[in-house]
C-alpha positions in Angstrom: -30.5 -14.0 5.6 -31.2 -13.0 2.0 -29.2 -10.2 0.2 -32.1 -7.7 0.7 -31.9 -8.0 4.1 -28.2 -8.2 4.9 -27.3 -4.6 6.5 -25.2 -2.6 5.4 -21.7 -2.0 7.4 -17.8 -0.7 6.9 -15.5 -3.7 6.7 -14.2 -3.0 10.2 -17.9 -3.9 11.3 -17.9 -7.2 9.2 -21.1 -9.1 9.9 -21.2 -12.4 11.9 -23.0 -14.2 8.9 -19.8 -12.9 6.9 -16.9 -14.3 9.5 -18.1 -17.2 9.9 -18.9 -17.8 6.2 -14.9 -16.3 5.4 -14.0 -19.1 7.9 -15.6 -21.6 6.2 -14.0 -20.6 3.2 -10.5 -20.0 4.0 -10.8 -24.1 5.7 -12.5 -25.6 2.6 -11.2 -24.0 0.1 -14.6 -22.6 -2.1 -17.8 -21.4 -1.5 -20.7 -21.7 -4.2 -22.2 -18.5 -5.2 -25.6 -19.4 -3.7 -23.9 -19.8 -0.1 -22.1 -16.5 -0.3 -25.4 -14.7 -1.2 -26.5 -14.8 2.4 -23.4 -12.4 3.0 -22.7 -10.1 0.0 -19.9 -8.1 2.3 -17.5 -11.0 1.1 -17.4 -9.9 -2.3 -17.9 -6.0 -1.7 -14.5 -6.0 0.2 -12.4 -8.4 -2.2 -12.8 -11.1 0.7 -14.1 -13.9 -2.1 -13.5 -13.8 -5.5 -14.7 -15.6 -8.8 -12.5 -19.6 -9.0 -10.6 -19.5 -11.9 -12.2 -22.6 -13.0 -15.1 -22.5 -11.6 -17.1 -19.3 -11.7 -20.2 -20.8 -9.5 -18.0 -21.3 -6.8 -16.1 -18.5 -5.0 -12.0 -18.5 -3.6 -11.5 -16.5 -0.2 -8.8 -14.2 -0.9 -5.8 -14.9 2.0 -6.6 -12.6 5.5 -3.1 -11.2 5.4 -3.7 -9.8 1.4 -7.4 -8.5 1.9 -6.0 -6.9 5.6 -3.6 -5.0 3.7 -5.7 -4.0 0.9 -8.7 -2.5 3.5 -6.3 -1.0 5.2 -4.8 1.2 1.9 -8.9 2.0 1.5 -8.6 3.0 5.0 -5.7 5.0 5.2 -6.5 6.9 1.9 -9.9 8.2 3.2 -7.8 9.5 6.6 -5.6 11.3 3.9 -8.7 12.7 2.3 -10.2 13.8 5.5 -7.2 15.5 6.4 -6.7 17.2 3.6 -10.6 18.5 3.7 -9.3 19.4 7.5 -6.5 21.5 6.4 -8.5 23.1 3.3 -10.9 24.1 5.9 -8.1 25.4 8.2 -6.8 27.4 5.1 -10.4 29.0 4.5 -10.8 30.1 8.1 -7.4 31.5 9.3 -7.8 34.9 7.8 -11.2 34.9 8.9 -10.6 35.0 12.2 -8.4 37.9 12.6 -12.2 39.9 11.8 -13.8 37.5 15.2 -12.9 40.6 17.8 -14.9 42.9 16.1 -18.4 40.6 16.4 -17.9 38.8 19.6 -21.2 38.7 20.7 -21.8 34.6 21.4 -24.9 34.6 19.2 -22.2 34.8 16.3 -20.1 31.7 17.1 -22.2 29.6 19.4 -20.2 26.7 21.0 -16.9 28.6 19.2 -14.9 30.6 21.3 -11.2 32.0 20.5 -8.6 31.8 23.2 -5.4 34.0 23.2 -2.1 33.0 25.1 -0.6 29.9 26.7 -1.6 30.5 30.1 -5.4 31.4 29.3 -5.3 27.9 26.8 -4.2 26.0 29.7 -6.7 27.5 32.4 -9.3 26.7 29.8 -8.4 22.9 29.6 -7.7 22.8 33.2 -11.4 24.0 34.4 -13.0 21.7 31.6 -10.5 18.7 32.6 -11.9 19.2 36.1 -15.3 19.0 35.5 -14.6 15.6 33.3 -15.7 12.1 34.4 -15.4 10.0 31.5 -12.7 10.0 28.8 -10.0 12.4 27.0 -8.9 11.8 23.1 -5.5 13.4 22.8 -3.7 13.7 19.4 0.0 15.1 20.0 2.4 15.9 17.0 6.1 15.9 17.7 6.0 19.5 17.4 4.4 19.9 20.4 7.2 18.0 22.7 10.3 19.9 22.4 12.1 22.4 24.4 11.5 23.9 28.3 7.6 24.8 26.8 6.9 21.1 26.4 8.7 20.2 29.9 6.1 22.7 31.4 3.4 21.6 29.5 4.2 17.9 30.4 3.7 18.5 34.2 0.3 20.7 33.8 -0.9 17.6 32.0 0.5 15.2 34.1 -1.8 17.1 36.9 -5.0 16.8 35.1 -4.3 13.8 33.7 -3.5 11.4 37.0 -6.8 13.5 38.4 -8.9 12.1 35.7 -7.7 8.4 35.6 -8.3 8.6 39.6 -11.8 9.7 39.5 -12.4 6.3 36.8 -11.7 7.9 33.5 -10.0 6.7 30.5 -7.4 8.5 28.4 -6.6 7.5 25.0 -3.9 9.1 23.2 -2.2 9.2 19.8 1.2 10.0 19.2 3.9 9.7 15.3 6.0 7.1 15.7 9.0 9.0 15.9 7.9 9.3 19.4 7.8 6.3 20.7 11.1 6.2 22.5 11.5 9.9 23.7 11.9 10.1 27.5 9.7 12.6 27.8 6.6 10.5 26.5 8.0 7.1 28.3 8.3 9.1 31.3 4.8 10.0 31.0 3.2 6.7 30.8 5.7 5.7 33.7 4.2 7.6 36.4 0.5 7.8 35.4 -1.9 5.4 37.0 -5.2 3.9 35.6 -7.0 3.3 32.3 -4.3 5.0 29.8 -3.5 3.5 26.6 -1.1 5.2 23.7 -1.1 4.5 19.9 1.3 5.9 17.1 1.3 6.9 13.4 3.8 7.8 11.1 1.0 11.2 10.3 -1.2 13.1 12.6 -3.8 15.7 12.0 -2.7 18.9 14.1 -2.9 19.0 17.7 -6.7 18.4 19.1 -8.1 17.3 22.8 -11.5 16.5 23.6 -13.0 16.2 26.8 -15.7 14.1 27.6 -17.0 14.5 24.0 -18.7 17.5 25.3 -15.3 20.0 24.4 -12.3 20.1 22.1 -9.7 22.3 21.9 -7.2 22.6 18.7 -4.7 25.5 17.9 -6.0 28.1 15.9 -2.2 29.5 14.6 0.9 28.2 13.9 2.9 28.6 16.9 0.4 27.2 19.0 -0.8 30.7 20.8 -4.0 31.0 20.1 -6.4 28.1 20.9 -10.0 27.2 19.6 -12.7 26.0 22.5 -15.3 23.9 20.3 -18.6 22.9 22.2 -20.6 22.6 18.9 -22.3 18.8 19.4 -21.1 18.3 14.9 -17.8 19.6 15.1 -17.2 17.4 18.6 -18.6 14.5 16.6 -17.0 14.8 13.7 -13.2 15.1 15.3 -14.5 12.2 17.8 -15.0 10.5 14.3 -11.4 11.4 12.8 -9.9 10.3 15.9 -11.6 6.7 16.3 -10.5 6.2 12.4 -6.9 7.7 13.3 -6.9 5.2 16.5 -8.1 1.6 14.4 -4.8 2.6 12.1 -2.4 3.1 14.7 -0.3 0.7 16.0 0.0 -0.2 19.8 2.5 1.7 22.3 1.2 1.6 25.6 0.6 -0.8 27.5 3.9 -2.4 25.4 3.6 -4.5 22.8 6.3 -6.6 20.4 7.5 -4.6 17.8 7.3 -6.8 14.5 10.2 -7.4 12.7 11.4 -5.6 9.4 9.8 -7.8 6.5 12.3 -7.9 3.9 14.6 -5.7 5.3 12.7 -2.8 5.0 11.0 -1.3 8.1 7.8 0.4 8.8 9.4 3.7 9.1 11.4 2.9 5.7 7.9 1.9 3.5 6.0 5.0 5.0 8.9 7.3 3.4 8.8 5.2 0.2 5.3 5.8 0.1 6.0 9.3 0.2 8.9 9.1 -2.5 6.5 8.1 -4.9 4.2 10.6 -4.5 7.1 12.9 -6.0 8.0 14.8 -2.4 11.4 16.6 -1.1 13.0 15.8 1.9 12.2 18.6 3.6 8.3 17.6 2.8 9.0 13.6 3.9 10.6 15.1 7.1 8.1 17.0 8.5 4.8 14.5 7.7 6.5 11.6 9.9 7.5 14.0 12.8 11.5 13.7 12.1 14.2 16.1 11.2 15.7 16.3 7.5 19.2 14.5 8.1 17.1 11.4 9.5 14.8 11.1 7.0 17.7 11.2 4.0 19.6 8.5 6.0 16.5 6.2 5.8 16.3 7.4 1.6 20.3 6.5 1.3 19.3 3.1 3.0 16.7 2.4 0.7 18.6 3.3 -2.6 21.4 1.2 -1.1 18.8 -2.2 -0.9 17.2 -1.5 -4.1 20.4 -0.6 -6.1 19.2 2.9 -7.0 21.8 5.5 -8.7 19.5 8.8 -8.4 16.3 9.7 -7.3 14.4 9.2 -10.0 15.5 5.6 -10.4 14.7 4.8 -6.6 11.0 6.5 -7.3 10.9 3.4 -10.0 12.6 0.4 -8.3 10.1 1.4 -5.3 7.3 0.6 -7.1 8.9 -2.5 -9.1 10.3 -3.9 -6.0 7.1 -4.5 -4.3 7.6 -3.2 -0.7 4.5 -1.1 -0.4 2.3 -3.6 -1.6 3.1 -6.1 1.7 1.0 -6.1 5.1 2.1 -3.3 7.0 
């Protein structure tokens, strides 16, 4: 296959001429630059690189190092994409307090703006009803506390246990801050089928789509007012976002083995380091990874205890001397 003809593709895709190339070169060692032109990919995404002392022939860079690189790539265009989310958000909020006095459907086709708890849930009730194939659930930790999220919890359960009975799927995402709360185990106790659960340290907001034919996302902040989306581009763009979100996420249900802490620092620890460098309060770190304030600054003493840090300004440097957000995840 000869560089003009070699398709393009996202790393995740990687070619077949590619692997098996890779392979090749993580056994023997090099690969001359005439061999790796039949799979330019290699070099696109930092898999090969230039020999030191050689520059026709080409090193493989080790999986664990080009994994971890991809993923940063990765994990900064989610960031990007929800920031253009929020943005978005931001510009539209005030609009819709004006949506009641033009409500005619020809002026938001496959939009439609739905007010209370109990008229949100009827909606996703009928259009659960009608579905046959597969839901996409993203759930924030806000959305699981209190009597409303009991409630909530059985209404799904319901729909849910219908679905996976009639041969669909369910896939959903949950923070990691989740993981152990009985209210989700519980969940994934008692339902029966083709359900499968992922978790991140960030989510987007709240979103469900049904079938990829529907989505529903809240439209304020406490979760009142709902949007129904039946647009076919908005439906495949958060189908999109969520497919992204789910390749990132690591495995919850069915269970897995947790990895242990590399170097003493956990996940949970590097994913607020992360966010120490960017220059954010407590208050800011908290809420992004789904946990309350007093958690989060015991995980900040713990790391300015391992690194030898006297202030926060000094932990913001030894965070990014020390290494730790530059390992595999």
């Amino acid at each position: 296959m000869s560089p003009a003809a070699h398709p393009e593709h996202r790393p995740e895709d990687l070619c077949s001429v590619g692997v098996a190339l890779y392979e090749r070169a993580l056994l023997e060692g090099r690969v001359t630059v005439e061999e790796a032109a039949a799979a330019p990919c290699l070099v696109d995404f930092g898999l090969l690189h230039p020999a030191v002392d050689e520059v026709s022939r080409l090193e493989p860079v080790t999986p664990a190092a080009a994994l971890h690189r991809l993923l940063r790539v990765a994990e900064r265009r989610i960031i990007d994409e929800r920031r253009h989310a929020e943005r978005l958000a931001e510009t539209f909020e005030p609009l819709l307090r004006f949506g009641h006095r033009h409500s005619g459907a020809a002026d938001t086709p496959g939009l439609r703006v739905l007010s209370g708890v109990p008229r949100i849930n009827l909606a996703i009730t009928e259009s659960m009803a009608e579905a046959a194939q597969e839901v996409l659930c993203i759930q924030p930790s806000a959305h699981y506390g209190g009597r409303r999220g009991e409630v909530a919890q059985v209404l799904a359960m319901e729909r849910d246990q219908a679905l996976l009975d009639r041969g669909g799927r369910i896939r959903t995402l949950y923070q990691h801050t989740q993981r152990h709360l009985p209210l989700v185990l519980s969940r994934y106790e008692r339902l029966s089928g083709d359900v499968e659960a992922r978790t991140l340290d960030e989510l987007t907001d709240r979103l469900i789509v049904i079938d990829r034919e529907v989505a529903f996302l809240p439209a304020d902040a406490d979760g009142t007012v709902a949007l129904e989306v039946r647009h076919p581009a908005l439906i495949s763009y958060f189908v999109t976002t969520f497919d992204r979100l789910w390749r990132l996420a690591a495995p919850m249900y069915p269970l897995t083995v947790p990895r242990p802490p590399e170097g003493g620092v956990t996940h949970r620890q590097r994913a607020i380091a992360s966010l120490l460098v960017e220059g954010h309060t407590d208050a800011v770190i908290a809420d992004r990874l789904g946990m309350n304030v007093r958690t989060a600054r015991e995980h900040i003493a713990k790391l300015a205890a391992r690194l030898g840090s006297a202030s926060r300004a000094q932990l913001g440097y030894l965070i990014g001397r020390s290494g730790i957000l530059d390992r595999e995840p």
